[in-house]
C-alpha positions as CSV (number, residue, x, y, z in Angstrom):
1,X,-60.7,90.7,-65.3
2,X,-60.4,91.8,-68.9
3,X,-61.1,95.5,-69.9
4,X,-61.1,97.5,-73.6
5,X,-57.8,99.8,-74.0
6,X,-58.7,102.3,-77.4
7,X,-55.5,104.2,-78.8
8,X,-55.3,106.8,-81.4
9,X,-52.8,108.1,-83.3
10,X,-52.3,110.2,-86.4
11,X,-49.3,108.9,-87.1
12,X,-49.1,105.4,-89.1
13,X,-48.0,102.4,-87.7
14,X,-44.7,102.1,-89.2
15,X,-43.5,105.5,-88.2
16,X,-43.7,104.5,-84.5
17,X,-40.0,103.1,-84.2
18,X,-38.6,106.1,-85.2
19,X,-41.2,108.4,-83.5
20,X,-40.1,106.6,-80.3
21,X,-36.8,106.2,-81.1
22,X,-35.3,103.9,-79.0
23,X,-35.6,99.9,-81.0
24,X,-35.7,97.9,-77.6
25,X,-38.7,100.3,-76.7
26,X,-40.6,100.6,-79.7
27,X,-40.5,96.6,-80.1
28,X,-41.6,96.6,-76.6
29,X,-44.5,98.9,-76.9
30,X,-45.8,97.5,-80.1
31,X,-45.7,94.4,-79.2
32,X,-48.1,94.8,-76.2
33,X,-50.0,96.9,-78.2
34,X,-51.1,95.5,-81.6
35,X,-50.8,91.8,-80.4
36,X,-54.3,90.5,-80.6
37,X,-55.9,94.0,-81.1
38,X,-58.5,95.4,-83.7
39,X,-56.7,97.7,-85.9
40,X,-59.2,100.2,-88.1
41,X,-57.2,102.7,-90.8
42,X,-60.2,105.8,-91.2
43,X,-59.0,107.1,-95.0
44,X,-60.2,110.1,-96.4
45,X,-61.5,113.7,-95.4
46,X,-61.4,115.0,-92.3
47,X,-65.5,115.5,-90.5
48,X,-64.6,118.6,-89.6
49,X,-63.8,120.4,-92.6
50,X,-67.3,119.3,-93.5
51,X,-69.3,120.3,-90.4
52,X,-68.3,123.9,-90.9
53,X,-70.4,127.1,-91.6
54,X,-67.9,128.6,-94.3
55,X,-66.2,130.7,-92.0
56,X,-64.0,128.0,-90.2
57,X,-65.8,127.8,-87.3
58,X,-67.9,124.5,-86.4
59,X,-71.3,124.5,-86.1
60,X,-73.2,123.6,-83.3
């Protein structure tokens, strides 16, 4: 059957061959990873920083 895979990452896209270090590797990864996918780039502030109560702590 066919199933969803999600994968996050902080880091950008073109930072993972040297991140992973190893070219033969990092092709390999990549390549089963972004063929056909659904690639979103989230830009901007972080939620958190605005879902706190002024003292650093998140509300509930």
């Amino acid at each position: 059957g066919t199933g969803s895979t999600i994968i996050t990452s902080q880091l950008p896209l073109s930072t993972w061959h040297e991140v992973i270090g190893e070219p033969t590797f990092a092709d390999a990864i990549l390549d089963r990873i972004v063929h056909n996918a659904y690639r979103l780039e989230l830009n901007g502030q972080s939620l958190r920083k605005t879902k706190t109560n002024g003292d650093g702590n998140a509300e509930n």
